[in-house]
PyMOL Python script that loads the backbone (N, CA, C, O; Angstrom):
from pymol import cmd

cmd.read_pdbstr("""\
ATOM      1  N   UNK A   1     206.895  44.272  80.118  1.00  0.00           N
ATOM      2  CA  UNK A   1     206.606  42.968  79.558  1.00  0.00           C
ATOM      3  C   UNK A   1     205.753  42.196  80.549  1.00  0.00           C
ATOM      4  O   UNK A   1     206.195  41.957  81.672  1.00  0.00           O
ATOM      5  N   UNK A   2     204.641  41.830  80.201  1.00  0.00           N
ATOM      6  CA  UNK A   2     203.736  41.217  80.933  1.00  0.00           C
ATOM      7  C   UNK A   2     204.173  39.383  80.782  1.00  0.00           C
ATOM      8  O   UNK A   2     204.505  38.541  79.948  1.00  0.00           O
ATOM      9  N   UNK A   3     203.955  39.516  81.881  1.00  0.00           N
ATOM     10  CA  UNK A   3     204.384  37.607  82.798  1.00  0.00           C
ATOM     11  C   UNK A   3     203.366  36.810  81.536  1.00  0.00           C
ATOM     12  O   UNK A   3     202.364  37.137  80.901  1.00  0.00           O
ATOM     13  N   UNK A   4     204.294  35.558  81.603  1.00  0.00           N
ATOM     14  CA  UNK A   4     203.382  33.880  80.758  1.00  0.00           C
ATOM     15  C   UNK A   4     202.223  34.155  81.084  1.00  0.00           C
ATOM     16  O   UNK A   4     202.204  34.762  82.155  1.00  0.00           O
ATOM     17  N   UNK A   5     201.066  33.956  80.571  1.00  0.00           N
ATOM     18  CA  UNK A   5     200.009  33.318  80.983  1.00  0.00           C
ATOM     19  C   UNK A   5     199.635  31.771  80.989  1.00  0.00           C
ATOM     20  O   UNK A   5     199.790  30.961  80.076  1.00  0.00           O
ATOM     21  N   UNK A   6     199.062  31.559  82.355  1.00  0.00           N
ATOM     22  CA  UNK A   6     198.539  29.620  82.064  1.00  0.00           C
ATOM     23  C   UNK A   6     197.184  29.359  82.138  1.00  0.00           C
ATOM     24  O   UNK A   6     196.405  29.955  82.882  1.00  0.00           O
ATOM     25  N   UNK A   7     196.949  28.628  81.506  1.00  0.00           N
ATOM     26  CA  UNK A   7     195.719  28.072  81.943  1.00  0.00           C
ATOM     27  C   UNK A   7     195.200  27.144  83.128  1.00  0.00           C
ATOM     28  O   UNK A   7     195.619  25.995  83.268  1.00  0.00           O
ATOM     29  N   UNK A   8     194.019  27.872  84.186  1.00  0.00           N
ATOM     30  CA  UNK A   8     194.125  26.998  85.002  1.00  0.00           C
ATOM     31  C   UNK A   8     192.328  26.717  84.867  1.00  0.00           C
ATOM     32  O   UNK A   8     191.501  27.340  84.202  1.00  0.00           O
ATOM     33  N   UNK A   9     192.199  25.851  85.534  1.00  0.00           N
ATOM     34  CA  UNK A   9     190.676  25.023  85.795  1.00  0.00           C
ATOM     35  C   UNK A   9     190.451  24.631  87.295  1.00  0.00           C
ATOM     36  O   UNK A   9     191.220  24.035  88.050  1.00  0.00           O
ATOM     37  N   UNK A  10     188.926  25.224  87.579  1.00  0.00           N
ATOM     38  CA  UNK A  10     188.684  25.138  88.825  1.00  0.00           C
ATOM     39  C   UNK A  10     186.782  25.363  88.401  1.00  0.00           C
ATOM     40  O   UNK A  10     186.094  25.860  87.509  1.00  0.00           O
ATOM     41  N   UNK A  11     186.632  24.724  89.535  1.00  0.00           N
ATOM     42  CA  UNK A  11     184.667  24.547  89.638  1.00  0.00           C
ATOM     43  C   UNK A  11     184.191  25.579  90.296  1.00  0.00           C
ATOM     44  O   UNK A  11     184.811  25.978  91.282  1.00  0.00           O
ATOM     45  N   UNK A  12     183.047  26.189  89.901  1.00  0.00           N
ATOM     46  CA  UNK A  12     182.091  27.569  90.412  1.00  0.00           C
ATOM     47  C   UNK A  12     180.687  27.165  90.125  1.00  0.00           C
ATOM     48  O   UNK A  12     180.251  26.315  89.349  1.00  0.00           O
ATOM     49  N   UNK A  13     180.246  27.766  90.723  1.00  0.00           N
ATOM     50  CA  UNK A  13     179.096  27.366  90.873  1.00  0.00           C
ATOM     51  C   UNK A  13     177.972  27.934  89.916  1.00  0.00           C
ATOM     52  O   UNK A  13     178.415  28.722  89.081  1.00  0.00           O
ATOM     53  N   UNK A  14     176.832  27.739  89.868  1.00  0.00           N
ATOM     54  CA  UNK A  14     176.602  28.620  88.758  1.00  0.00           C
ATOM     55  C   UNK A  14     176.111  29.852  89.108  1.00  0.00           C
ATOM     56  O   UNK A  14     176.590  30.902  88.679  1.00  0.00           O
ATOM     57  N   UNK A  15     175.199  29.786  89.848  1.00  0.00           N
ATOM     58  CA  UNK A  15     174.549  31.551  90.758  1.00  0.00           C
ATOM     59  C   UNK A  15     176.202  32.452  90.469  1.00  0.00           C
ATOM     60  O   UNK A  15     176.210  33.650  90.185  1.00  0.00           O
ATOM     61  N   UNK A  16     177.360  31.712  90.592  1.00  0.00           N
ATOM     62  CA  UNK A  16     178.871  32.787  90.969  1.00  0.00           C
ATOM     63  C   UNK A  16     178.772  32.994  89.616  1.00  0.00           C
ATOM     64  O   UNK A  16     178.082  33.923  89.195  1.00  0.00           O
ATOM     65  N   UNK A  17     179.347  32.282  88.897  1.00  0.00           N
ATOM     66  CA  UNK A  17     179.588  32.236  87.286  1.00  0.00           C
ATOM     67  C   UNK A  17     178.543  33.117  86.638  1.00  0.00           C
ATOM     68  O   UNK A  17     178.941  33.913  85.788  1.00  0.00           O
ATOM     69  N   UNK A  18     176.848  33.060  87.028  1.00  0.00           N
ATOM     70  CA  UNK A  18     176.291  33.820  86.236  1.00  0.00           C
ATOM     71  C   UNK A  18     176.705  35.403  87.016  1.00  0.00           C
ATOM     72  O   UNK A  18     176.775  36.405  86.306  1.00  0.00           O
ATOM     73  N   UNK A  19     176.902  35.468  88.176  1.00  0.00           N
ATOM     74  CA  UNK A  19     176.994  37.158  88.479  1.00  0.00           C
ATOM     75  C   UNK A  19     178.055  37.351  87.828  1.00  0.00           C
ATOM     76  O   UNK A  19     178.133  38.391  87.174  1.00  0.00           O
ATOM     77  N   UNK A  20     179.016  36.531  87.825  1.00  0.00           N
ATOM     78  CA  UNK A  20     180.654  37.036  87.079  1.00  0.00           C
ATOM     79  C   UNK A  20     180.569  37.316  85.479  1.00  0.00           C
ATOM     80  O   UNK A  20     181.421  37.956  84.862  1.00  0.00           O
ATOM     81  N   UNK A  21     179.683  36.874  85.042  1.00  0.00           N
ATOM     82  CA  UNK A  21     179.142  36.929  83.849  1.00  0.00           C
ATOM     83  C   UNK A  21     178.607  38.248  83.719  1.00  0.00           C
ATOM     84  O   UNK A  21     178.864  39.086  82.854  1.00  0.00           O
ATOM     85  N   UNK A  22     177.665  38.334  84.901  1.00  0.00           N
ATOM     86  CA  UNK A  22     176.941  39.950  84.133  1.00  0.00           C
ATOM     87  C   UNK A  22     177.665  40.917  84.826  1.00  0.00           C
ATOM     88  O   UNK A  22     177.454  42.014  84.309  1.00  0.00           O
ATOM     89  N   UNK A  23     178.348  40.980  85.674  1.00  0.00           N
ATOM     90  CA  UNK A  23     179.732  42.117  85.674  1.00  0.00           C
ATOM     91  C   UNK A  23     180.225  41.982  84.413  1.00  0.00           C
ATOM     92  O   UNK A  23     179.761  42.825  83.646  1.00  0.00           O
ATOM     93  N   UNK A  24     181.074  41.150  83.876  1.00  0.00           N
ATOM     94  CA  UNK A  24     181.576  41.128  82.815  1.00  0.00           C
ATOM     95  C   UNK A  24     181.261  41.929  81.762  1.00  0.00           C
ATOM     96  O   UNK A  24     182.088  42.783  81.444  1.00  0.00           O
ATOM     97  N   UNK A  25     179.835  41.805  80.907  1.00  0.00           N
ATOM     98  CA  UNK A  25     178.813  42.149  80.703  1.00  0.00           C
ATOM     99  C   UNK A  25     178.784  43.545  80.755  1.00  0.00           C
ATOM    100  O   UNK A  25     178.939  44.217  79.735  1.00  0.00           O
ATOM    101  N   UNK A  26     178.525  44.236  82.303  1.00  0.00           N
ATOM    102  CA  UNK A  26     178.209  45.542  82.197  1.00  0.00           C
ATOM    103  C   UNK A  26     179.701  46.304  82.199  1.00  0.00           C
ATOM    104  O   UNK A  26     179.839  47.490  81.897  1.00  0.00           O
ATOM    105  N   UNK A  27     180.672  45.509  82.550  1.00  0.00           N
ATOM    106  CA  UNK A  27     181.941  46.457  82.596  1.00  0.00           C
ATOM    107  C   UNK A  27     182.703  45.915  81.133  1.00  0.00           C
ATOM    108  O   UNK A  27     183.908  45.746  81.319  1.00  0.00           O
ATOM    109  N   UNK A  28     182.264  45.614  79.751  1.00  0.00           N
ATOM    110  CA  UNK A  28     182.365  45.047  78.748  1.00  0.00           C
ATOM    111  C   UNK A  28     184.133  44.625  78.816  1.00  0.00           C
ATOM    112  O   UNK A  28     184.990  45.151  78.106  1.00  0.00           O
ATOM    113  N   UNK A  29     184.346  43.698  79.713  1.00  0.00           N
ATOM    114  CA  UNK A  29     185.612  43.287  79.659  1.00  0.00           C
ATOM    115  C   UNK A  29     185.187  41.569  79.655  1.00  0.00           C
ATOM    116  O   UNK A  29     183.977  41.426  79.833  1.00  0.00           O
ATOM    117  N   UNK A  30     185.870  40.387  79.505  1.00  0.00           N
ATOM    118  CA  UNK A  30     185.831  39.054  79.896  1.00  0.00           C
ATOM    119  C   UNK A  30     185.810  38.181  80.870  1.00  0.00           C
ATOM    120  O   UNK A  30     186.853  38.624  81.351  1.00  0.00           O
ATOM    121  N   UNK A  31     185.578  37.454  81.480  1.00  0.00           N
ATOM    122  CA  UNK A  31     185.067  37.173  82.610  1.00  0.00           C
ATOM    123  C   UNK A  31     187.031  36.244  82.836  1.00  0.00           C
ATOM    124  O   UNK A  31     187.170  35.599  83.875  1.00  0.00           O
ATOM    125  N   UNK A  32     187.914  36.284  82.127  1.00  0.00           N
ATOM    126  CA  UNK A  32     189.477  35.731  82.642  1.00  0.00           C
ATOM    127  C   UNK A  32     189.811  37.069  83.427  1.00  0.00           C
ATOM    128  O   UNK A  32     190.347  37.198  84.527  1.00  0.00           O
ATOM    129  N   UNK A  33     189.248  38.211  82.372  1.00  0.00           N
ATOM    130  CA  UNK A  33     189.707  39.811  83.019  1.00  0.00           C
ATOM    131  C   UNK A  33     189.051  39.624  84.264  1.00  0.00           C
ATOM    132  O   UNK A  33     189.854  39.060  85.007  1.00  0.00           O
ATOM    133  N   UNK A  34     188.093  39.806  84.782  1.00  0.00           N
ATOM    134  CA  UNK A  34     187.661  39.667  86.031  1.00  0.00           C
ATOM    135  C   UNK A  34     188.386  38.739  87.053  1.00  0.00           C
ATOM    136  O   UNK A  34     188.926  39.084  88.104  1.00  0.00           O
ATOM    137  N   UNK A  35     188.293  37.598  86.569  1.00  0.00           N
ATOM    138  CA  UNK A  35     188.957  36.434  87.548  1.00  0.00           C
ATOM    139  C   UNK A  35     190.478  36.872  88.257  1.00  0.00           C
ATOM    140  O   UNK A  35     190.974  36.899  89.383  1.00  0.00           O
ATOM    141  N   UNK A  36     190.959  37.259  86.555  1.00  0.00           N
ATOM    142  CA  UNK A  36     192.473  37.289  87.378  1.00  0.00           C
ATOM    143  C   UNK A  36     192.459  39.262  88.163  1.00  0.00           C
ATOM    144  O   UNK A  36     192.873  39.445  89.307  1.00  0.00           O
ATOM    145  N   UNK A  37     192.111  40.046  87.588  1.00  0.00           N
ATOM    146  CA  UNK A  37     191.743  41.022  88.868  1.00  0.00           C
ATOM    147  C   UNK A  37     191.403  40.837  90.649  1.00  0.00           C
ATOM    148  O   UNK A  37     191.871  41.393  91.643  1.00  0.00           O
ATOM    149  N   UNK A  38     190.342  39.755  90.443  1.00  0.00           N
ATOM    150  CA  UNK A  38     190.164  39.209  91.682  1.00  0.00           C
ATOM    151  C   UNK A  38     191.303  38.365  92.227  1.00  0.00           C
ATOM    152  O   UNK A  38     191.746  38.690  93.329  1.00  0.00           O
ATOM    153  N   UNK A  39     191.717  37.555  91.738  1.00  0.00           N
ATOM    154  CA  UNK A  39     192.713  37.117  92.339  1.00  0.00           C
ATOM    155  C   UNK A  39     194.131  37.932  92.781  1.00  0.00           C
ATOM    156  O   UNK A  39     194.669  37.769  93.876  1.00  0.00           O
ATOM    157  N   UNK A  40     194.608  38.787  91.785  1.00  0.00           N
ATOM    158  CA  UNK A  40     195.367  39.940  92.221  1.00  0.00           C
ATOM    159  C   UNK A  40     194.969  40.524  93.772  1.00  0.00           C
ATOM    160  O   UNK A  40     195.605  40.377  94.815  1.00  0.00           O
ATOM    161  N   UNK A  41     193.624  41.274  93.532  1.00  0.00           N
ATOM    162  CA  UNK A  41     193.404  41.744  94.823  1.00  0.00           C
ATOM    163  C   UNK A  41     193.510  40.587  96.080  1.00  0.00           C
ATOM    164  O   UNK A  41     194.164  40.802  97.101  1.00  0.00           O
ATOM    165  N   UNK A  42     192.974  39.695  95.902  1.00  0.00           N
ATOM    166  CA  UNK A  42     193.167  38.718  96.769  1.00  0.00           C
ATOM    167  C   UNK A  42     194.712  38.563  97.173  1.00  0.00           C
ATOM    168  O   UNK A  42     194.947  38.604  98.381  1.00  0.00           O
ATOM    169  N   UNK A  43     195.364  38.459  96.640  1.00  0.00           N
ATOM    170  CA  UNK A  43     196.916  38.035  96.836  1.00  0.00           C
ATOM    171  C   UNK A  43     197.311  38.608  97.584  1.00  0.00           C
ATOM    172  O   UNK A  43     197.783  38.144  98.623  1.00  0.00           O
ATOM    173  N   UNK A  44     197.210  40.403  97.149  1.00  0.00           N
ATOM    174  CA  UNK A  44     197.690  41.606  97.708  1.00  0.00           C
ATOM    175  C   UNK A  44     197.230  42.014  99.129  1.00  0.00           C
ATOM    176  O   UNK A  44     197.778  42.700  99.992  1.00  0.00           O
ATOM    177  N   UNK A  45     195.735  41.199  99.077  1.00  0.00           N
ATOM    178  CA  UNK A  45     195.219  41.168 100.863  1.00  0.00           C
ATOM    179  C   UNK A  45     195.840  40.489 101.380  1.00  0.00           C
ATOM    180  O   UNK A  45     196.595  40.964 102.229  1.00  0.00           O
ATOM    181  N   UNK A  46     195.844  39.007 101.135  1.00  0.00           N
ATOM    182  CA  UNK A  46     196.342  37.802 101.787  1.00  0.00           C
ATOM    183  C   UNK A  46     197.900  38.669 102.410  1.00  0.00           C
ATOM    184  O   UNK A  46     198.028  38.967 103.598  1.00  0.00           O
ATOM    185  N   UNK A  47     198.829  38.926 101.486  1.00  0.00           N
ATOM    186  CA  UNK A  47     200.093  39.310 101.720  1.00  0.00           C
ATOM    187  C   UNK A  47     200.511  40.809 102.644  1.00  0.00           C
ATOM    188  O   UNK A  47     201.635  41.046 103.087  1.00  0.00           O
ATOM    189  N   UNK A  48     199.349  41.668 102.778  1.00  0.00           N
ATOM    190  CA  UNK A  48     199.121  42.775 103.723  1.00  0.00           C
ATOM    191  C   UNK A  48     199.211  41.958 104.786  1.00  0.00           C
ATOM    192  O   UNK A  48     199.990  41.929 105.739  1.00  0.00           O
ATOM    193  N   UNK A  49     198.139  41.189 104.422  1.00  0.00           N
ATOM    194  CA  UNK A  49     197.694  40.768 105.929  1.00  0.00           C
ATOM    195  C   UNK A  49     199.124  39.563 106.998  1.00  0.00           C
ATOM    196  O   UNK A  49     199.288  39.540 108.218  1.00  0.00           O
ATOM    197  N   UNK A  50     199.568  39.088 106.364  1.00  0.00           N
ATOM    198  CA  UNK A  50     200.784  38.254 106.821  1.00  0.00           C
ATOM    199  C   UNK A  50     201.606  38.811 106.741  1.00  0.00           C
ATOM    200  O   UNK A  50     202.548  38.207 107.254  1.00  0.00           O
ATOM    201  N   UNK A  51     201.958  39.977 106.252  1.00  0.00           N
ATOM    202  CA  UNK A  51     202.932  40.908 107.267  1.00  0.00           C
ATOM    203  C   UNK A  51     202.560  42.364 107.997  1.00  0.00           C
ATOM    204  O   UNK A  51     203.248  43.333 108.314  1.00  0.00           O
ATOM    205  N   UNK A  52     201.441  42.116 108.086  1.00  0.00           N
ATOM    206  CA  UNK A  52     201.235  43.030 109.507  1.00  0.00           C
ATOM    207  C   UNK A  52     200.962  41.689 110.679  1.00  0.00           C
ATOM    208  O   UNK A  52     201.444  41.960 111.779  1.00  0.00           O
ATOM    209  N   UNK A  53     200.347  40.455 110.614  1.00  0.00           N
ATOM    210  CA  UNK A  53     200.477  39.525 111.541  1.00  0.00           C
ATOM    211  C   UNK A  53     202.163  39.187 111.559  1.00  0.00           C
ATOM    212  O   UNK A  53     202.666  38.889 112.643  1.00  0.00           O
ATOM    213  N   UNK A  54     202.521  39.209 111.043  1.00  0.00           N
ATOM    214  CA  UNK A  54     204.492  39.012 111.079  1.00  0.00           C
ATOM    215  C   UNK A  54     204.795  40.218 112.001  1.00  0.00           C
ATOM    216  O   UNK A  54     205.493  40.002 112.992  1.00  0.00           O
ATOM    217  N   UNK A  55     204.125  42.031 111.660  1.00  0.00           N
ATOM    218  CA  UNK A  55     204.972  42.872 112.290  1.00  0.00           C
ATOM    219  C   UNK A  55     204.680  42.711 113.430  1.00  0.00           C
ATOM    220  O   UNK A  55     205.640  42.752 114.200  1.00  0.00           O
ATOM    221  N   UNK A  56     203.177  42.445 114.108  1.00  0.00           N
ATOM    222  CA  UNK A  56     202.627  41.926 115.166  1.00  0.00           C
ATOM    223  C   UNK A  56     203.621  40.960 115.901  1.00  0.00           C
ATOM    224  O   UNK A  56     204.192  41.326 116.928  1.00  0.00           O
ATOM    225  N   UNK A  57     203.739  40.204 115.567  1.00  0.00           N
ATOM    226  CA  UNK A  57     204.460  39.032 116.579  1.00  0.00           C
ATOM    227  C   UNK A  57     205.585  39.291 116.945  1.00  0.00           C
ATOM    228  O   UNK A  57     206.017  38.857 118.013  1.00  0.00           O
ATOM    229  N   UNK A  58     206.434  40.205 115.972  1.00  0.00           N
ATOM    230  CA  UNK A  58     207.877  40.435 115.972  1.00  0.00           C
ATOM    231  C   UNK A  58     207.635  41.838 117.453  1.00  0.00           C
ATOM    232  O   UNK A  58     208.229  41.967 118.523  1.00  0.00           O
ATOM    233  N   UNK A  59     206.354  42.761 116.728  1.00  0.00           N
ATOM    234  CA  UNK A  59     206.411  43.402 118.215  1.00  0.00           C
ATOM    235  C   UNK A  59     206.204  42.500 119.829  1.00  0.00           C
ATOM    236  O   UNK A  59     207.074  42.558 120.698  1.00  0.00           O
ATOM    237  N   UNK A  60     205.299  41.943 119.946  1.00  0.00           N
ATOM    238  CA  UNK A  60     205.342  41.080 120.561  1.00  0.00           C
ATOM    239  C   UNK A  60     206.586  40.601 121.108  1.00  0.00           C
ATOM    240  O   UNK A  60     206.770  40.980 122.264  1.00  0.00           O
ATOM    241  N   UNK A  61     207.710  39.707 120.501  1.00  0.00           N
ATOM    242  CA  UNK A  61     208.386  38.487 120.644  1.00  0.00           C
ATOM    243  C   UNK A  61     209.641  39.661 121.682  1.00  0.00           C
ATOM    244  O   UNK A  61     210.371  39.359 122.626  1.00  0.00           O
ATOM    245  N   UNK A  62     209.424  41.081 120.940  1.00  0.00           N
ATOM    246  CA  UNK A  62     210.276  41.914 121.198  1.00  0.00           C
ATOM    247  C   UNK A  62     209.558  42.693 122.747  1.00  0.00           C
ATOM    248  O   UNK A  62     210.156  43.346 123.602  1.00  0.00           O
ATOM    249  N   UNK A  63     208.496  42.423 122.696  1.00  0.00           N
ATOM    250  CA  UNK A  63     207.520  43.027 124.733  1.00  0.00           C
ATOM    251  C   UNK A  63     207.165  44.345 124.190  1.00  0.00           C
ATOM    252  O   UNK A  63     206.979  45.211 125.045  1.00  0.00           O
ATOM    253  N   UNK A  64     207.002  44.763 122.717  1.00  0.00           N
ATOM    254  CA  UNK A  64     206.492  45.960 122.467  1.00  0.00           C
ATOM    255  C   UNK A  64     205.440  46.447 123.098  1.00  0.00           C
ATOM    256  O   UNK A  64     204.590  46.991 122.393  1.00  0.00           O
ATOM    257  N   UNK A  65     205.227  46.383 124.528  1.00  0.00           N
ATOM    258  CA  UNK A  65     203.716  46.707 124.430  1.00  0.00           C
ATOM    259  C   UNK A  65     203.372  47.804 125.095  1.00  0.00           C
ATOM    260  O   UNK A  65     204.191  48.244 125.902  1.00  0.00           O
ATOM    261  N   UNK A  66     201.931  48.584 124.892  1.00  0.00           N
ATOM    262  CA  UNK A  66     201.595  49.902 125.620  1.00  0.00           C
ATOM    263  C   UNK A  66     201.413  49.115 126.984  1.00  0.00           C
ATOM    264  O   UNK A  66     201.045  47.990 127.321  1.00  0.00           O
ATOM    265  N   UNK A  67     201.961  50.551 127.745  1.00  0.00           N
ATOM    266  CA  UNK A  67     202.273  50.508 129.009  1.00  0.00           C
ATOM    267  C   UNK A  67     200.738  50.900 129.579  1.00  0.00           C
ATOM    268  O   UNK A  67     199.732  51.386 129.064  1.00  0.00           O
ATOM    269  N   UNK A  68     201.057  50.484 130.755  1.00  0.00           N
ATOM    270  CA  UNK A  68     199.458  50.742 131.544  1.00  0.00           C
ATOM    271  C   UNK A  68     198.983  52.297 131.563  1.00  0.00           C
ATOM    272  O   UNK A  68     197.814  52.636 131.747  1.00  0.00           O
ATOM    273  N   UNK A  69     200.157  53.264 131.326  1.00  0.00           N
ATOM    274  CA  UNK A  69     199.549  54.728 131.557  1.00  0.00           C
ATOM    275  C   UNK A  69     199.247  54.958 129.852  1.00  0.00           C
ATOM    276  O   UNK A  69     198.742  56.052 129.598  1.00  0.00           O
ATOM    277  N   UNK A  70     199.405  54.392 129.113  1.00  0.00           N
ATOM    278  CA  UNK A  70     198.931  54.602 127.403  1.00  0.00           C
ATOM    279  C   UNK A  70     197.713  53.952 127.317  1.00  0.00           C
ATOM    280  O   UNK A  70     196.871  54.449 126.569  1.00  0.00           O
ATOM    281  N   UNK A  71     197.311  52.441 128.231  1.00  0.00           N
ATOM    282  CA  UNK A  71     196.205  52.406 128.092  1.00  0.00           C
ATOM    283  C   UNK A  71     195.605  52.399 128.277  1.00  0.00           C
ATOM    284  O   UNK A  71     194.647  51.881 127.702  1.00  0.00           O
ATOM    285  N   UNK A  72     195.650  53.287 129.777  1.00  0.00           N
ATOM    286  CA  UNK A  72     194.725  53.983 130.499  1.00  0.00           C
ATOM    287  C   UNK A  72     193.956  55.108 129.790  1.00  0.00           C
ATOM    288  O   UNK A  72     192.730  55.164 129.692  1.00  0.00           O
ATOM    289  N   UNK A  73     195.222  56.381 129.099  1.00  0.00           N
ATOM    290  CA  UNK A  73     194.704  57.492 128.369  1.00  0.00           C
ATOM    291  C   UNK A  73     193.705  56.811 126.846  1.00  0.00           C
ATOM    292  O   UNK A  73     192.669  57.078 126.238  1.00  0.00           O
ATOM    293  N   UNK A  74     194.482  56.123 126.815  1.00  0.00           N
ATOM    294  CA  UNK A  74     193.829  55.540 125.014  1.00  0.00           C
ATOM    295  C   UNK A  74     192.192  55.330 125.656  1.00  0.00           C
ATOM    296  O   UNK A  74     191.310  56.035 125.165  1.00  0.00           O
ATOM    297  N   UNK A  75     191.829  54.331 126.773  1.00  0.00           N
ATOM    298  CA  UNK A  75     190.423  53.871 127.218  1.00  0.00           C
ATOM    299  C   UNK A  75     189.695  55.344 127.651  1.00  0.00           C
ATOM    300  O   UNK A  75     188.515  55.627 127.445  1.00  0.00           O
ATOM    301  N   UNK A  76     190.777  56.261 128.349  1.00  0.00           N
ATOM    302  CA  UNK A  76     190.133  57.591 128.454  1.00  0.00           C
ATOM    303  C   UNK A  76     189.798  58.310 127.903  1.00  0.00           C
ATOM    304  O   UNK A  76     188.865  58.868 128.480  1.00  0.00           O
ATOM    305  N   UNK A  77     190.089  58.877 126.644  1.00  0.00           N
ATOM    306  CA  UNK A  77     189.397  59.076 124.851  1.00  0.00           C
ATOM    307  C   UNK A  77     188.012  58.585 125.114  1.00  0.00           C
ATOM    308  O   UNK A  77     187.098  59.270 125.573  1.00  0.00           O
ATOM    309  N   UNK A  78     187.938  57.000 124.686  1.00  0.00           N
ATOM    310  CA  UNK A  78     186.716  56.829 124.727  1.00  0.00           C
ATOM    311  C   UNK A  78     185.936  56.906 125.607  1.00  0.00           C
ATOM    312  O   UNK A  78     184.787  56.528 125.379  1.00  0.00           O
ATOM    313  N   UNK A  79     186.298  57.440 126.971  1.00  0.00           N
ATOM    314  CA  UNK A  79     185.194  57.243 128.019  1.00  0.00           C
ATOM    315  C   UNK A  79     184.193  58.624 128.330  1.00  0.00           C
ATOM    316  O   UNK A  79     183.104  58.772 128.884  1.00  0.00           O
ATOM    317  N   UNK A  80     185.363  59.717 127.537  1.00  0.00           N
ATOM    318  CA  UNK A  80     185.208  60.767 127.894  1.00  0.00           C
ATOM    319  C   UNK A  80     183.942  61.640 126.855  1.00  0.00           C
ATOM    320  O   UNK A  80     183.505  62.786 126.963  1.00  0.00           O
ATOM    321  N   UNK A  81     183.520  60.225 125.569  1.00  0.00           N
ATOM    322  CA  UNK A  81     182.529  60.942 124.740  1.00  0.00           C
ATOM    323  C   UNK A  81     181.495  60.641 125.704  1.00  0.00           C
ATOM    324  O   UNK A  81     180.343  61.030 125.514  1.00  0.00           O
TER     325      UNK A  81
END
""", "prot")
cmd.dss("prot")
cmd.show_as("cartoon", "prot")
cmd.util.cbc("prot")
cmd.orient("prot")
């Protein structure tokens, strides 16, 4: 069962609106289909991204960190091309 839909309103510009238009267009779907796709993906970045900065800090807060002989070898990889 697919979630309510709402209506929302927001300003674009037109150069955006006309490319969103001719995607639309060539991928013969509607330009709401597009919008809310994009925003999906957007969400799903936004929310990657704030919890790998969350797992980050928690390593951190915890002194997770490579030791000087890991990042010595890790810099030695690259030194060695």
């Amino acid at each position: 069962m697919s979630a309510a839909k709402e209506t929302i309103t927001f300003r674009l510009d037109r150069t955006k609106r006309e490319a969103l238009d001719a995607i639309a267009k060539e991928l013969d779907r509607d330009r709401s289909y597009l919008l809310n796709e994009a925003i999906e993906n957007y969400i799903e970045i936004y929310r990657w991204q704030i919890a790998e900065i969350n797992l980050a800090i928690a390593e951190a807060n915890a002194e997770d960190f490579a030791s000087d002989e890991e990042v010595d070898m890790m810099f030695g990889r690259f030194n060695e091309s």
